[in-house]
N, C-alpha and C positions, 0 to 999 in steps of 0.2 A: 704137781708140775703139769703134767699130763689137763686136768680139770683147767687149767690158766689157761694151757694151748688151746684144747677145745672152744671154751668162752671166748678165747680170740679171735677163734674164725670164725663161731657164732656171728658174734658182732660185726668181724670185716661183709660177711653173707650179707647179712641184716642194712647193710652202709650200702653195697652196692645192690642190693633190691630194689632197696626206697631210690636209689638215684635213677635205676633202668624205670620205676615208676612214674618218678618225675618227668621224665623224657617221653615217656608213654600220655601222659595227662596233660603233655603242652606246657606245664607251668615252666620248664626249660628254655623249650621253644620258640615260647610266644613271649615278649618282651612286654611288657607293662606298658601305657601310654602316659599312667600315672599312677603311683601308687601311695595307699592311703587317702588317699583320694575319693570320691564317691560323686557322679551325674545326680542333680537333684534335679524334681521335676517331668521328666523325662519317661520312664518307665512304666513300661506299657503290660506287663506283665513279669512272675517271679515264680521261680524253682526252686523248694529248700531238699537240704541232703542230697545235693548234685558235688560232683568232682571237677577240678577248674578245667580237664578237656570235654567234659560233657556241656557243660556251660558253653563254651566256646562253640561248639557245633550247634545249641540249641539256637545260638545267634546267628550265624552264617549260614545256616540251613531258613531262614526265614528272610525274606526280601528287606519287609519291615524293618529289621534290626539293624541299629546303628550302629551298637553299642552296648556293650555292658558292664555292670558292675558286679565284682564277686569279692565277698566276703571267706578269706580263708579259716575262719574259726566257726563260723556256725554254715558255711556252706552252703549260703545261699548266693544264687544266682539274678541276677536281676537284667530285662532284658529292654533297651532303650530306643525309643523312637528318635528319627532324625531331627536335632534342631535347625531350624532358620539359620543359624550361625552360633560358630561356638562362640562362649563368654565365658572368663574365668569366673564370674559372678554365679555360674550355673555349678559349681564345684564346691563340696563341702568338705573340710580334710575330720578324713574317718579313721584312724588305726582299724588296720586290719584289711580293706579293701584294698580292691587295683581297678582300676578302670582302664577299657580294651575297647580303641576304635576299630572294627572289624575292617573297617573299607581299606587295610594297608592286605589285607589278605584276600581278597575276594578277587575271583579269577584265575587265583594261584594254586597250579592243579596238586601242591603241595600240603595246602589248607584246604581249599573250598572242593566238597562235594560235586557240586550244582553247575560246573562250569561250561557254558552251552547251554545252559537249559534252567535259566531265571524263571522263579513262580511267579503269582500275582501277592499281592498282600492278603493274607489269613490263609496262606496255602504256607505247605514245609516240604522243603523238597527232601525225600526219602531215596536209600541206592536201592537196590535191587543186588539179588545174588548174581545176574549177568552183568555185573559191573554199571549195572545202564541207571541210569534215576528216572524219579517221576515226579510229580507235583500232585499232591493232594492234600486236601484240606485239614488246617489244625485242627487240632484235638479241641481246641477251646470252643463252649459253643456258648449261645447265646444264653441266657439265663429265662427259664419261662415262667419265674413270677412277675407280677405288673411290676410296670415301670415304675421309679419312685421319684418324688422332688429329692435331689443329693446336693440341693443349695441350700438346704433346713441345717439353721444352725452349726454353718462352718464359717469361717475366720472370713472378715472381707474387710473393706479400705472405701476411702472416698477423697478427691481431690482436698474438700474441706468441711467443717460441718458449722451448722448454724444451729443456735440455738439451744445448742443440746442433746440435734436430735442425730444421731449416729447410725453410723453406715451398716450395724448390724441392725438395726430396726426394718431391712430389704428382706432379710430370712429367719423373721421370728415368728413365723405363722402368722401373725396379724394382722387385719387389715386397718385399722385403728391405727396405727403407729406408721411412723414415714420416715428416713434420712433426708436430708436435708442438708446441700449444700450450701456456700456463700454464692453467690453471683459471680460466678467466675469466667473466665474466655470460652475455657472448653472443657466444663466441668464433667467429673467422671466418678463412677460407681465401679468397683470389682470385686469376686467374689475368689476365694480357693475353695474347691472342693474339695482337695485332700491327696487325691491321685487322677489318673487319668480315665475320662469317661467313656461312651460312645452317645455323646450330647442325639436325643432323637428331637426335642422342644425345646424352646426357652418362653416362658408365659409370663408379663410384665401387666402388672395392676397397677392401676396407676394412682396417686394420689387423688383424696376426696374433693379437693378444695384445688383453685389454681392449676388444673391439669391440662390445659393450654403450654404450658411451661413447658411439656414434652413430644419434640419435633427436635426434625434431623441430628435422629439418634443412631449413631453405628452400634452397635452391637458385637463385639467379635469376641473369639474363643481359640484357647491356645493351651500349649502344653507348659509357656511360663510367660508373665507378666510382661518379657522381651521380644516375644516369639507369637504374636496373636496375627489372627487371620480375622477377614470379616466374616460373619455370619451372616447377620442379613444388615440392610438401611431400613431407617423407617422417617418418613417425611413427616406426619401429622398434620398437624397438632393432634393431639389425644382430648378426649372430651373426661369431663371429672370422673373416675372411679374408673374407667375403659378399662376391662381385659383384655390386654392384646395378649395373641397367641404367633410365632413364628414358628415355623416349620418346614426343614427341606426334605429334599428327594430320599438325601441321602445319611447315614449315622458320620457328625463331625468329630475327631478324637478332640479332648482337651480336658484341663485341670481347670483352668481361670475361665471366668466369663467378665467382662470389662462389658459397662455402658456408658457412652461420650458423648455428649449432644456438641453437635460440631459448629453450630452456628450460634457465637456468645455474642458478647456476656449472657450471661443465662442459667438458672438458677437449676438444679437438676434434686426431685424431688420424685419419690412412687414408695406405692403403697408396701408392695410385695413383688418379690423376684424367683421363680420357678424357673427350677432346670431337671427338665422332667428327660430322665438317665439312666443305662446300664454300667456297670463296672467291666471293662477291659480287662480277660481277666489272662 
C-alpha cells in the first residue's frame, strides 16, 4: 500500500516537473504558427541537440532570423532567412516539426533580449551579467578552404529543351556538351544548389557554336524559385566559347541561380554554369 502511495507521488513529481519544464523551454508559451509543418528553402543555418527555448533565442537573438523550424524528436533547430513574401507553396507538411515566425515576438520585453539594441546581420546579440546587451559577432566564420563550383552536379530545369539536349548538361563539367532551349519569348535556365550559399561568382561559358544567341541576359539569385533578386544584367552579345565571369562587391545569400535572356524569342544555349560559393553555415 504504502509502495502504490509512494509511486503515486513519484509520478504526480514526475507530471509537474516536466510541465514547470515546459513552461521553462517556451514550448508552453510560444504558440506554433504551424505545426508539422516545415519552411523549405529558407534556412540559413542549423542546431542539432538544441531544446525548443534554446532554439527560439538562437533566432530572436540574430537580426537575420525570420524564422524557424524545430523538430521535436531529433531536436533540431533550423534557422530561416526572411522571404520576399510568404507562399503556402514554400511549406512542406513534416510530422513532427513546428514552425515559429519570430517577428510576433520581437520587441516584446517578454521574449526578446535585444530590445533597443538591434545587431547588424552576422552579429548575435548576447546579455551581460548587468542586465545590459551587446552585439558581437556570430560564432559562424567563414570557411578557409578555396572556394568551390557548388553548381557541379545538383538538380537544375530550363524553360524547354531542344533536341535532347538537357538543362543538366550547364553543370556536368563539360565543356563539350550544352542545354539547349526551344526558341522561346524569355527563355530560361536554373540551377538548385541544395541549400543556401554566400554566392562570391557566378562564371558562364558560353556555348561553341552560335554564341551570339547570348545577350540581355539577367542573371538573378534567390533563396527559392519565387523569391530571386538580380544579380547582375549582361547586354552582349557573347562571342563563341566567351568565359564570362560576374562578380560583386559583396557575398549574395541564395540557393537558386536562374538565367533569362529577356529579349525573345531567342534560343538560350551555354556551355557551362559556375557558382563559384561558401556554405552559410
Amino acid at each position: 500500500m504504502r509502495l502504490c502511495i509512494y509511486q503515486g507521488l513519484l509520478l504526480l513529481y514526475k507530471l509537474l516537473q516536466t510541465s514547470a519544464e515546459q513552461c521553462l523551454s517556451e514550448t508552453f508559451q510560444i504558440n506554433p504558427d504551424k505545426r508539422d509543418v516545415r519552411l523549405r528553402g529558407f534556412t540559413y543555418r542549423t542546431f542539432e541537440n538544441i531544446s525548443p527555448r534554446a532554439c527560439f533565442k538562437k533566432c530572436i537573438r540574430r537580426t537575420r532570423c525570420h524564422s524557424y523550424n524545430y523538430n521535436r524528436a531529433s531536436l533540431t533547430c533550423e534557422l530561416n532567412l526572411k522571404p520576399m513574401y510568404i507562399s503556402e507553396s514554400y511549406f512542406k507538411n513534416m510530422v513532427g516539426y513546428v514552425y515559429v515566425d519570430v517577428h510576433h515576438y520581437r520587441e516584446d520585453p517578454l521574449f526578446d533580449p535585444c530590445v533597443g539594441n538591434p545587431c547588424d546581420d552576422g552579429e548575435v546579440c548576447e546579455s551581460l551579467k548587468n542586465k545590459k546587451v551587446m552585439c558581437i559577432l556570430d560564432e559562424c566564420k567563414t570557411p578557409t578552404e578555396a572556394f568551390q563550383n557548388v553548381a557541379l552536379g545538383k538538380m537544375c530545369g530550363q524553360s524547354s529543351t531542344y533536341n535532347n539536349e538537357h538543362a543538366e548538361y550547364a553543370v556536368d563539367g563539360l565543356t563539350n556538351t550544352a542545354p539547349h532551349t526551344q526558341q522561346d519569348q524569355s527563355p530560361y535556365w536554373w540551377v538548385d544548389l541544395g541549400s543556401i550559399y554566400n554566392i562570391m561568382r557566378i562564371e558562364v561559358i558560353n556555348k561553341f557554336t552560335c554564341g551570339s544567341r547570348l545577350h540581355d541576359l539577367d542573371i538573378t539569385v534567390g533563396t527559392h524559385l519565387d523569391n530571386m533578386s538580380i544579380f547582375v544584367h549582361y547586354t552582349g552579345p557573347a562571342a563563341d566559347n566567351e568565359h564570362l565571369i560576374f562578380q560583386l562587391s559583396r557575398y549574395t545569400d541564395g540557393r537558386y541561380v536562374k538565367m533569362t535572356v529577356i529579349q525573345g524569342p531567342e534560343f538560350l544555349h551555354v556551355s557551362e554554369v559556375i557558382v563559384i560559393a561558401h556554405p552559410v553555415c
